[in-house]
C-alpha positions in Angstrom: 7.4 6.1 9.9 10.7 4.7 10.7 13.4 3.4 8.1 12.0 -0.2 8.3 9.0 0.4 7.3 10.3 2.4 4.3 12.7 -1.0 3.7 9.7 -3.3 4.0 8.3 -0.9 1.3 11.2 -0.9 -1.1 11.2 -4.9 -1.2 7.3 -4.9 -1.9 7.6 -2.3 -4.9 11.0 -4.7 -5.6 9.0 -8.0 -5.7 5.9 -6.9 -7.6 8.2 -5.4 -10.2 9.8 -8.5 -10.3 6.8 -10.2 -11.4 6.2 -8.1 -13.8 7.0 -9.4 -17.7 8.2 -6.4 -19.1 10.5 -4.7 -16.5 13.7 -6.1 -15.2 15.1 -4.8 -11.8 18.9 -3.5 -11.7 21.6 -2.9 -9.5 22.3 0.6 -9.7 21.4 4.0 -10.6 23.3 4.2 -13.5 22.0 1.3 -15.5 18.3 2.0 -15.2 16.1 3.3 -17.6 13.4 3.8 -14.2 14.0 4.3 -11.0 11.7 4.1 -8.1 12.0 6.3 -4.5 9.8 5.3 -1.9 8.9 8.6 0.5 6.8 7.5 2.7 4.0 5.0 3.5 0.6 4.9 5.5 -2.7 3.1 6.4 -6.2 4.6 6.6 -9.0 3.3 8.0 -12.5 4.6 7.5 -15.8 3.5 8.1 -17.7 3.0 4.9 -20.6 1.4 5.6 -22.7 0.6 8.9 -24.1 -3.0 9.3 -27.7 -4.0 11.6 -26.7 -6.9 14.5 -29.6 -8.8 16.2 -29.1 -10.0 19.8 -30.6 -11.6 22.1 -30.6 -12.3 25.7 -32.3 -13.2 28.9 -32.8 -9.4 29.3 -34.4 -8.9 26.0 -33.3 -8.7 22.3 -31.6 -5.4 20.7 -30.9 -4.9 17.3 -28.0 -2.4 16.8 -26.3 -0.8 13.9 -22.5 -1.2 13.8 -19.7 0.7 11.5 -17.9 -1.7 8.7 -14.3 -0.8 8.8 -11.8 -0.4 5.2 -8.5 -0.4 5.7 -6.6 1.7 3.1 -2.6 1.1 2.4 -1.2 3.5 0.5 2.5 4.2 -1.0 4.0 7.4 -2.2 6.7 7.4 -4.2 9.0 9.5 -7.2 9.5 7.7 -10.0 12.1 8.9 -12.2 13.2 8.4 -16.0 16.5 8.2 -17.9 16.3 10.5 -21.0 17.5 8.5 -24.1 20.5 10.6 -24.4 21.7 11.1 -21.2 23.5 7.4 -21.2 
């Protein structure tokens, strides 16, 4: 994973908290009540299913059975919270 990726990261978790009602985002460390610390990020693909395909052709007709590929993002990240009396 290289640093852009972990930027690209930090402005998704950045927007979607953005849009959330109840959380506002801050400038710095010291004025948060949350912070969020993306580690690392990834993509898995798996095949979760197989599917049956008909063809046919001058040769004949075949009927095969194919995977169905899921691609799975994933995000880990420490989230961390300012104790009421540590401000």
């Amino acid at each position: 994973m290289t640093t852009a990726d972990l930027v690209d990261s930090v402005k998704n978790v950045t927007a979607r908290i953005r849009g959330l009602k109840d959380m506002v985002v801050v400038g710095t460390r010291e004025t948060a009540d949350l912070t969020v610390t993306v580690i690392a990020r990834g993509k898995r693909r798996e095949s979760s299913r197989q599917r049956l395909v008909y063809q046919e052709s001058d040769t004949g007709s075949v009927l095969k059975s194919q995977p169905v590929f899921v691609d799975t993002w994933w995000l880990a990240a420490r989230i961390g919270v300012v104790a009421t009396g540590d401000r």
